[in-house]
C-alpha positions as CSV (number, residue, x, y, z in Angstrom):
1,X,21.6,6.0,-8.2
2,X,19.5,6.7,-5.5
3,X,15.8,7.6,-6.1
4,X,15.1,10.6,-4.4
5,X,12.1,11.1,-2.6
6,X,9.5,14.1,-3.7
7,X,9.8,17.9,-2.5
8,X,6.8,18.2,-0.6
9,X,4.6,21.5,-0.5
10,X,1.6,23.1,-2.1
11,X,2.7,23.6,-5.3
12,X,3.1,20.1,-5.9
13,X,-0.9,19.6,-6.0
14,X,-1.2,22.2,-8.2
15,X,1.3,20.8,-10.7
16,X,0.5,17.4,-11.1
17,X,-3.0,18.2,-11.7
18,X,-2.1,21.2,-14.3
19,X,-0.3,19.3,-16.2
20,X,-2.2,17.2,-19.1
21,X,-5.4,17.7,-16.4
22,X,-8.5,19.0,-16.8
23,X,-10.8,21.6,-14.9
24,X,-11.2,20.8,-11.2
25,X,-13.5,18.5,-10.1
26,X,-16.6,19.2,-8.5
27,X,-17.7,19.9,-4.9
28,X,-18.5,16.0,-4.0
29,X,-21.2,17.6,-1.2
30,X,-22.4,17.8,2.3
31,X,-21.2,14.2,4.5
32,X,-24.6,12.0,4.1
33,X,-26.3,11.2,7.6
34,X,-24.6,8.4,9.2
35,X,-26.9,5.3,8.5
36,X,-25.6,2.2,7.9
37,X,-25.3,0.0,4.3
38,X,-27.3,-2.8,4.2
39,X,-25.3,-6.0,4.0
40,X,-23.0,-6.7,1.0
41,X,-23.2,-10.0,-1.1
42,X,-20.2,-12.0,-0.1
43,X,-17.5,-13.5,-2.6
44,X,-13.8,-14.8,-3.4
45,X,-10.8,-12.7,-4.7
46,X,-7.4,-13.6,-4.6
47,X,-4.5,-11.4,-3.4
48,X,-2.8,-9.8,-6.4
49,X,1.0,-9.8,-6.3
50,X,3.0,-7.7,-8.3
51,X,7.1,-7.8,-9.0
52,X,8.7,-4.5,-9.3
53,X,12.6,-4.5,-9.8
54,X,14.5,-1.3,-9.6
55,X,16.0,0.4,-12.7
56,X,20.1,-0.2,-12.0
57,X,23.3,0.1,-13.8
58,X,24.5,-3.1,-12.4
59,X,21.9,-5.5,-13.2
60,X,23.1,-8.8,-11.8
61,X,22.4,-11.0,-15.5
62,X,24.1,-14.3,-14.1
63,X,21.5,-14.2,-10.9
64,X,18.6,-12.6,-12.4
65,X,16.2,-13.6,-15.0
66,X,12.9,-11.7,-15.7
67,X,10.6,-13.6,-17.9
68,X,7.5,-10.8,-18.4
69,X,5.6,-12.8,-20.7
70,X,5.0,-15.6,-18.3
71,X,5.6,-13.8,-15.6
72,X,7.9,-15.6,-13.5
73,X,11.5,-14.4,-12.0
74,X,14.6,-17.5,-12.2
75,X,17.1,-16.6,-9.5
76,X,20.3,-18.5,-9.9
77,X,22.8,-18.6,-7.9
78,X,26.2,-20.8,-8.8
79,X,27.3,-23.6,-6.3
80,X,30.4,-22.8,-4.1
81,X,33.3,-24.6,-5.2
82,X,34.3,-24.5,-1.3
83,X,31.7,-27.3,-1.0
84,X,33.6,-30.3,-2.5
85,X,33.2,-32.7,-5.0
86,X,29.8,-34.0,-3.8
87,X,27.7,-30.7,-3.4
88,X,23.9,-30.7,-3.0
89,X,23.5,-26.7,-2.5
90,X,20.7,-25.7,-4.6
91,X,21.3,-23.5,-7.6
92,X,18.0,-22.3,-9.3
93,X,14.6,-21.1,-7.7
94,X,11.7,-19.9,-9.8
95,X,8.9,-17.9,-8.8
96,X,5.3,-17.4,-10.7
97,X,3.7,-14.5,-9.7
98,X,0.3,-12.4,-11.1
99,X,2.8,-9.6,-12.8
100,X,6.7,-9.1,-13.3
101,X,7.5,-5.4,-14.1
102,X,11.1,-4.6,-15.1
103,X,12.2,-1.1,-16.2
104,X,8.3,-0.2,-16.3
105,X,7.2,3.5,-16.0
106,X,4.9,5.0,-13.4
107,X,2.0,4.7,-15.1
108,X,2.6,1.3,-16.6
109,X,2.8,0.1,-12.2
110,X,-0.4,2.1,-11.8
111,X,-2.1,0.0,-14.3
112,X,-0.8,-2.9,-13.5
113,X,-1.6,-2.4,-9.9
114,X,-3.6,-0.2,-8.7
115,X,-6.4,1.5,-11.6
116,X,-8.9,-1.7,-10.6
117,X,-8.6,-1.8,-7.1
118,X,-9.7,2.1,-7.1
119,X,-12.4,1.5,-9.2
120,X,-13.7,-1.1,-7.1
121,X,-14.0,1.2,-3.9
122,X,-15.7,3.6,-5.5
123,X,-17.7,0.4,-6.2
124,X,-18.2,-0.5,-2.7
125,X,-15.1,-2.5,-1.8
126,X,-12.1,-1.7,0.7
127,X,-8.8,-1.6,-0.8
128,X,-5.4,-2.2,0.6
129,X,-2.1,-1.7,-1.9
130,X,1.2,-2.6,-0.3
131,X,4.7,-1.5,-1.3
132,X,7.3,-4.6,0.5
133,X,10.8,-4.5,0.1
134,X,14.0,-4.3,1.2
135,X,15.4,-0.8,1.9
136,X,16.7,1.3,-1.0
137,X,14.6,-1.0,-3.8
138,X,12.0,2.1,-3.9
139,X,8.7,1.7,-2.5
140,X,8.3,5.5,-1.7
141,X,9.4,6.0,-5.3
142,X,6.4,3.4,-6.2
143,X,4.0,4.8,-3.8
144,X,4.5,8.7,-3.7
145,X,6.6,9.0,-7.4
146,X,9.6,11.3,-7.7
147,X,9.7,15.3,-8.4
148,X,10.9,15.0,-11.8
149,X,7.1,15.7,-13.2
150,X,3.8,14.8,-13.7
151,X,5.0,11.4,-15.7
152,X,7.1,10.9,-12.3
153,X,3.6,10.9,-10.3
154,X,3.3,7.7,-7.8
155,X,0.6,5.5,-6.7
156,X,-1.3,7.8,-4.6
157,X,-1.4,10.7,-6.5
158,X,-2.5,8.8,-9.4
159,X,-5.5,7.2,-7.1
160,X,-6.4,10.7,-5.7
161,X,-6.7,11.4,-9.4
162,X,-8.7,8.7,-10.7
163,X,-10.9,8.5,-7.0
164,X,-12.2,12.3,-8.3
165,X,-12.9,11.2,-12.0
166,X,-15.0,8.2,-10.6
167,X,-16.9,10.0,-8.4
168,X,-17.6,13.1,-11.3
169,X,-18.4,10.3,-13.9
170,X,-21.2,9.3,-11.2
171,X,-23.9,12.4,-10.6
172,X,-26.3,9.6,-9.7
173,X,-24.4,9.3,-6.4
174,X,-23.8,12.0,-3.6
175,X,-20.4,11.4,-3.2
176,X,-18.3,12.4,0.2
177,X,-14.5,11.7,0.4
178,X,-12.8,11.7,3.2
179,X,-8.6,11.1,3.9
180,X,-6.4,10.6,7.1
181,X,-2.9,9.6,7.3
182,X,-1.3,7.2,9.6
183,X,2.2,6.5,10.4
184,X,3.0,3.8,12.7
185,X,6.6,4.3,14.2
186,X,8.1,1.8,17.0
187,X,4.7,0.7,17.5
188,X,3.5,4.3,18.1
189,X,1.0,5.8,15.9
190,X,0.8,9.0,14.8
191,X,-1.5,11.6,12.4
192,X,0.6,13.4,10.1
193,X,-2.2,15.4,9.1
194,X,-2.8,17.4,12.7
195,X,-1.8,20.6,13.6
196,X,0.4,19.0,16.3
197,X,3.8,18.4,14.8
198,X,4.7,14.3,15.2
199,X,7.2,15.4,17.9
200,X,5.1,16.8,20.7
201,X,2.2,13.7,20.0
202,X,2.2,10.8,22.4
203,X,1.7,8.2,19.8
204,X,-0.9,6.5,22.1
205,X,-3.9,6.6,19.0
206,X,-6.4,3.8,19.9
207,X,-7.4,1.4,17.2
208,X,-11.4,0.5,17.8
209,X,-13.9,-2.2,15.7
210,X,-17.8,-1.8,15.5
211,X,-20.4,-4.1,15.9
212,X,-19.9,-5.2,12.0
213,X,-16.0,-5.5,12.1
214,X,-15.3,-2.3,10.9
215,X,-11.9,-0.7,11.9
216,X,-11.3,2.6,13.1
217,X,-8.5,5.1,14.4
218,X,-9.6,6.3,17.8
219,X,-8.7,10.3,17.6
220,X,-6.9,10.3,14.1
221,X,-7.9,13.1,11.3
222,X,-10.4,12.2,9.0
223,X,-11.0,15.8,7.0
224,X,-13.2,16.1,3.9
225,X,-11.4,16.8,0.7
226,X,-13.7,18.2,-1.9
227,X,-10.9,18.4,-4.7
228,X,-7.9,16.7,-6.2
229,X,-6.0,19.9,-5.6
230,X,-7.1,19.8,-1.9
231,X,-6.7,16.2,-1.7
232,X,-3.2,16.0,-3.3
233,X,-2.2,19.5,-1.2
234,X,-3.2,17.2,2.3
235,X,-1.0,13.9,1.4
236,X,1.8,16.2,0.5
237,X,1.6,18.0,3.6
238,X,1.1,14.9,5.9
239,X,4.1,13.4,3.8
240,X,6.8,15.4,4.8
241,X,5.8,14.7,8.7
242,X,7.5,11.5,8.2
243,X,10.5,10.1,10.3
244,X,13.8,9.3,7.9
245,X,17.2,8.7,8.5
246,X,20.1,7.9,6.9
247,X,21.5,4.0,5.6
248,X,24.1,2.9,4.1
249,X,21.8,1.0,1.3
250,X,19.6,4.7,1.2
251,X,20.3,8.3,2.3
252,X,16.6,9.1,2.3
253,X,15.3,5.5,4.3
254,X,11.5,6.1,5.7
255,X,11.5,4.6,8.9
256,X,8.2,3.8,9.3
257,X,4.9,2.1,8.4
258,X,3.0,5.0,6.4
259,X,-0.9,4.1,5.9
260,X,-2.3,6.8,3.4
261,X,-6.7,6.2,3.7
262,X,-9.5,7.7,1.4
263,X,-12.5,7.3,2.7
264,X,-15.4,7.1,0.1
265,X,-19.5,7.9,1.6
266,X,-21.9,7.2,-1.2
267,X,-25.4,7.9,-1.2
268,X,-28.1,7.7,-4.1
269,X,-29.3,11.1,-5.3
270,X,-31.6,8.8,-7.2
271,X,-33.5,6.4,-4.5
272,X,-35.4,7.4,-1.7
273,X,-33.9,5.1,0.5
274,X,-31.5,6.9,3.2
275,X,-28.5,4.0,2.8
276,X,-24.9,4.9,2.9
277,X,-22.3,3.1,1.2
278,X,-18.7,3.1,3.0
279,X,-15.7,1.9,1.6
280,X,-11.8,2.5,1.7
281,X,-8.7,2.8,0.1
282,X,-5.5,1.8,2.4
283,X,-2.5,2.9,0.3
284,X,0.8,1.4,2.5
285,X,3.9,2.3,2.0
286,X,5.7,-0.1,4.3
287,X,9.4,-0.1,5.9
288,X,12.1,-1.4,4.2
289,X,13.3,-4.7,5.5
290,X,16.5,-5.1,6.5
291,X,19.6,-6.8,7.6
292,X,21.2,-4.4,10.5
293,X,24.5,-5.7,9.0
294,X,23.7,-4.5,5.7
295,X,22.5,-1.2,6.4
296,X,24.9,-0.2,9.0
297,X,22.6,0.5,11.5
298,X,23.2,1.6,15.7
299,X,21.8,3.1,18.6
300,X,18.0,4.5,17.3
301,X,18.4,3.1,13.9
302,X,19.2,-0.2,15.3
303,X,15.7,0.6,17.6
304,X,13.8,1.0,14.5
305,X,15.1,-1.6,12.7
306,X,14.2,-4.2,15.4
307,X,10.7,-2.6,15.5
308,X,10.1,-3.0,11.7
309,X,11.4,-6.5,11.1
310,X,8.8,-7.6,13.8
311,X,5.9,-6.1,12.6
312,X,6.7,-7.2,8.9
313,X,7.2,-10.7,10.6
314,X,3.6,-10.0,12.1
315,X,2.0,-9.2,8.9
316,X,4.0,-12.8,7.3
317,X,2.1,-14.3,10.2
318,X,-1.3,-13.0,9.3
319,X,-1.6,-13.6,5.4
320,X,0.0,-17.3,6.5
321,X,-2.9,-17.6,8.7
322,X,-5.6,-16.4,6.4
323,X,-4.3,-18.6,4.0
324,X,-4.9,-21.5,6.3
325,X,-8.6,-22.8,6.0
326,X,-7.8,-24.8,8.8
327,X,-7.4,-22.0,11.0
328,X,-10.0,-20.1,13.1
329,X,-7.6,-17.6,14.6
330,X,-5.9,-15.2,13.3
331,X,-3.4,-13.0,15.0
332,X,-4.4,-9.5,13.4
333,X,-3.5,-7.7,17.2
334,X,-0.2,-8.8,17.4
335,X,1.0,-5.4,16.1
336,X,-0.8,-2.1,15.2
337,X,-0.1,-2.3,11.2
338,X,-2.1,-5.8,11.0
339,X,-4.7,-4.4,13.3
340,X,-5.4,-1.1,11.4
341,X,-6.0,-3.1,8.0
342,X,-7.4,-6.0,9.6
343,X,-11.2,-5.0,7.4
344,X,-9.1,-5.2,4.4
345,X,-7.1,-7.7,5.0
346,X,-9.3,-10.3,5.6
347,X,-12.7,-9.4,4.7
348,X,-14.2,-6.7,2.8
349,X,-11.3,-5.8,0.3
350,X,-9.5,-6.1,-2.6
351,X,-6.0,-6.5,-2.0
352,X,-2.8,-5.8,-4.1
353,X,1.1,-6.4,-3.0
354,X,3.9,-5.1,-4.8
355,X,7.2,-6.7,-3.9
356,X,9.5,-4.3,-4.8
357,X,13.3,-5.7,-5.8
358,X,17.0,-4.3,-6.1
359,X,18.1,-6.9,-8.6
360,X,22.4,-6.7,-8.1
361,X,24.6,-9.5,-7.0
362,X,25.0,-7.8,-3.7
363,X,21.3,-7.7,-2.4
364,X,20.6,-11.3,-3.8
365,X,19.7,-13.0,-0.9
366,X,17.2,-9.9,-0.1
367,X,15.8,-10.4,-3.0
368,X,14.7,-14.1,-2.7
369,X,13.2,-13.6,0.7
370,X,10.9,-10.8,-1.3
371,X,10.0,-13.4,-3.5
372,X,9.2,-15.9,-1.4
373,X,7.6,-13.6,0.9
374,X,5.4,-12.4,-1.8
375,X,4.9,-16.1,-2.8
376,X,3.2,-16.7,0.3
377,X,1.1,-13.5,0.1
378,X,0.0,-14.8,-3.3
379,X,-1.5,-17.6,-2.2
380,X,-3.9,-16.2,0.6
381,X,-7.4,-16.4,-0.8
382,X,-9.2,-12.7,1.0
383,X,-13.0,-13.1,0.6
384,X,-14.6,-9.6,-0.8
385,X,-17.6,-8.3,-0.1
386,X,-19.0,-6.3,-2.8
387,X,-21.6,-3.2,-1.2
388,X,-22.7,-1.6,-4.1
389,X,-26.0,-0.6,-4.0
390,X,-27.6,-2.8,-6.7
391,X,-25.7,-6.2,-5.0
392,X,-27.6,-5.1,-1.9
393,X,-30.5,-4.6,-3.6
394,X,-30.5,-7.7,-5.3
395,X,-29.4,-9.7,-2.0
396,X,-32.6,-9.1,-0.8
């Protein structure tokens, strides 16, 4: 079956935080003046890569083999007895990644993925946590969670959640969180969270960097969110601007790069000092890669298509070339989606991919180019830049 995609509206905030959650949190306060950090201590962190294959009812046993205590996937796929007598076709591949989750629940990916990288923004790191995949293997499903019920909750909500317990657990710190939401269709982007429905927008939103490297969206929404409830009722809202159509491989198939952002101010209630520290959380939910043959695709949907395979391609590019020491270039403009994460990409962040999987016979060789293409992302060493407070003090 086909995992649907979550009714979006109001109501939703207000259930998945009444459900097993406490009071609402409170007010973080006024936006701090706009001075800048002083400079973060620098360090290494490697790219976390994380296997998620979708629940099925025709799990492909003689092609797939999930070892979760080592961690590792063994794809197998029987030589062709079309080849002759003498035939060198390979067989077997194995892959070794940080996690392998099969038939895991929504919490147990959240742990697994996500529950460190959110503490370490509210820590003073940037944050980026990817959904890849081929279309239909349920990235939306990992990233925004289904409507069955507060168990059924996604990636997102679940970091809204734990962003507001962070920041309630620290009355030491004047806290100021901020979200926007970006979608990134044919190369156009677009602010779902405007008054201006997607349609009547131009798409032409400028990407900008400051004097330090920071990236920013020229024109796009940034408002403050003093609440879960409020935070949770904005993504919901922003979510059902976004452009689907219908596939053969899934009814419901987002057709665009979605880049959900909380933005985190922190100031000392404590010190004197008038520093602000800024960090980010990019939560991606990216297309589905495809095969146009696969997915039966034509006229617009064939557009799309093209447009998403080469800006996936584009992002292959970049984490090949960060992972080249070698290298002093690296091609973060070659697209919009590489460009808008390019600060936590490649320096100040904490990064975490989840290769989503559809393990059945039919989708096996989309399944291996995941792998390897999460293989590759796995190796990529992103330097991290921690700008807490204390590490800046003691930098000094």
């Amino acid at each position: 079956t086909i995992w649907p995609r979550p009714t979006s509206r109001r109501g939703i905030a207000r259930t998945l935080i009444g459900e097993g959650r406490g009071a609402e949190q409170p007010r973080a306060g006024a936006a701090p003046p706009p001075e800048v950090a002083a400079e973060p201590v620098m360090g290494r962190s490697n790219v976390r890569v994380v296997v998620r294959a979708r629940p099925t009812g025709s799990f492909a046993s003689e092609n797939f083999q999930f070892n979760e205590g080592s961690d590792s996937i063994d794809l197998r796929l029987p030589k062709d007895g079309s080849g002759g007598v003498v035939n060198n076709q390979q067989e077997n591949w194995h892959f070794k990644l940080d996690k392998v989750l099969s038939n895991a629940s929504q919490e147990q990916v959240f742990d697994a993925c996500a529950r460190e990288v959110v503490r370490s923004v509210m820590d003073g790191y940037n944050g980026t946590i990817m959904a890849y995949g081929q279309t239909g293997a349920g990235k939306t499903h990992t990233m925004t969670g289904g409507h069955v019920g507060f168990a059924d909750r996604g990636i997102v909500p679940r970091s809204i959640s734990q962003i507001y317990s962070e920041a309630a657990a620290r009355p030491e710190n004047n806290i100021t969180i901020r979200l926007s939401y970006c979608e990134i269709y044919n190369e156009l982007m677009f602010d779902l969270l405007t008054d201006v429905g997607v349609t009547e927008q131009s798409g032409d939103l400028h990407i900008t960097e400051d004097a330090k490297g920071g990236v920013h969206v020229k024109g796009l929404s940034n408002p403050i969110a003093s609440s879960e409830e409020e935070a949770l009722h904005v993504f919901f809202q922003g979510d059902t601007n976004r452009h689907v159509a219908e596939h053969a491989l899934n009814k419901g198939s987002t057709r665009s790069h979605c880049v959900f952002t909380i933005h985190v101010e922190s100031r000392s209630r404590v010190e004197s000092n008038e520093k602000v520290i800024y960090s980010k959380l990019h939560l991606v939910d990216l297309a589905g890669s495809e095969r146009v043959k696969k997915t039966g695709t034509d006229g617009v949907t064939l557009k799309e298509a093209s447009y998403i395979n080469k800006s996936l391609s584009f992002l292959e590019q970049v984490v090949v070339a960060l992972g080249d020491k070698h290298r002093d270039h690296v091609p973060y403009r070659q697209s919009k989606l590489t460009h808008m994460l390019k600060d936590s990409l490649g320096g100040n962040c904490k990064t975490t991919m989840i290769a989503n999987i559809w393990p059945e016979a039919a989708y096996w060789k989309r399944v291996d180019s995941t792998l390897e293409a999460a293989m590759r992302e796995s190796k990529r060493e992103a330097e991290s830049k921690a700008a807490a407070a204390a590490a800046a003090a003691a930098a000094k």
